[in-house]
N, C-alpha and C positions, 0 to 999 in steps of 0.2 A: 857439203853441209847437209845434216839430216832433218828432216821434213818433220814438224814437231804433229805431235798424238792432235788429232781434233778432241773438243771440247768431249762430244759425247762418247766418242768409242775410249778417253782419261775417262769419265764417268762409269761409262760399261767395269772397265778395268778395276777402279777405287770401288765403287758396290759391292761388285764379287769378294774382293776381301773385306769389306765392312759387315758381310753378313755374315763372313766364317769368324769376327773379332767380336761380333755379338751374339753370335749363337755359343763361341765360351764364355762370355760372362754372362749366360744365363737371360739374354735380354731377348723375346721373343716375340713380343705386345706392346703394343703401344705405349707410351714413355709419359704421353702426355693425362691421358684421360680426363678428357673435359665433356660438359655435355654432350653424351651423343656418341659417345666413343664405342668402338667396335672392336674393343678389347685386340684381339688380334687374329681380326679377320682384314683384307685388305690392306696389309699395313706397307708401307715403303719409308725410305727416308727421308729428313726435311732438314732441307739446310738453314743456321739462323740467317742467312742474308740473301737477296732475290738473284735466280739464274745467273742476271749479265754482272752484277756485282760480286760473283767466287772469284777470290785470286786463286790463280793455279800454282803461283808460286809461294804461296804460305805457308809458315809452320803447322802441323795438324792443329797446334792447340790456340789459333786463332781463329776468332769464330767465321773469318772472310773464307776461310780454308775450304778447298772441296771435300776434307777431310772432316770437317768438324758437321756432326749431323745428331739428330734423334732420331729413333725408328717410333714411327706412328701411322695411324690408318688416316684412311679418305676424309670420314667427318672431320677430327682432330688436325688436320694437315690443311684443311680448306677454313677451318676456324682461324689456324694463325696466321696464315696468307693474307684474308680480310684484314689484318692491325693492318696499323700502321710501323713503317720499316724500323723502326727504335722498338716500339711492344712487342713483335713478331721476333729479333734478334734477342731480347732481354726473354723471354720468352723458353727459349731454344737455348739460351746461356745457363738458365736458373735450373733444365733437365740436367742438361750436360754436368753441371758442378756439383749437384746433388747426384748422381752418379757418382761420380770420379769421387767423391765423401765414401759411398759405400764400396767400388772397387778398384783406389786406386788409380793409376794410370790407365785409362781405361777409354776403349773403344770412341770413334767419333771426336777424340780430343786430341 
């Protein structure tokens, strides 16, 4: 039986191609831009649902997914961790689908 990927070095692996799937559609900066935003300086991804709750086993296009993310900076990223976990995931749903409006099948989904 083969030894499955630890959480982080799946994580390492899914980033790397999440930033080559966003750097083609054009997504560079931050997604969210709320007060305080740093356009795209600092930016990483944010999942809509907290660490110990990503299924690894999900379709990309559910939002539990380690796959389903928005790129955003520090400020933006630390704003939506403070909601509460229903505002933070509704949040990270409303980027994601307003996206996917402007390109389709589209990265993080």
């Amino acid at each position: 039986m083969m030894k499955r990927e630890s959480k982080t070095a799946e994580w390492r692996r899914v980033s790397r191609q999440l930033k080559v799937e966003f750097q083609a559609m054009g997504i560079t900066a931050c997604e969210l831009r709320l007060e305080g935003c740093w356009r795209n300086d600092w930016i990483s991804f944010a999942h809509a649902v907290k660490r110990n709750a990503i299924r690894r086993d999900a379709e990309r296009t559910d939002p539990e997914s380690i796959w389903y993310v928005i790129l955003c900076c520090v400020p933006c990223h630390q704003q939506i961790e403070r909601l509460p976990k229903p505002e933070m995931r509704a949040a990270v749903i409303r980027v994601v689908e307003a996206r996917t409006d402007r390109h389709g099948a589209a990265a993080g989904a």
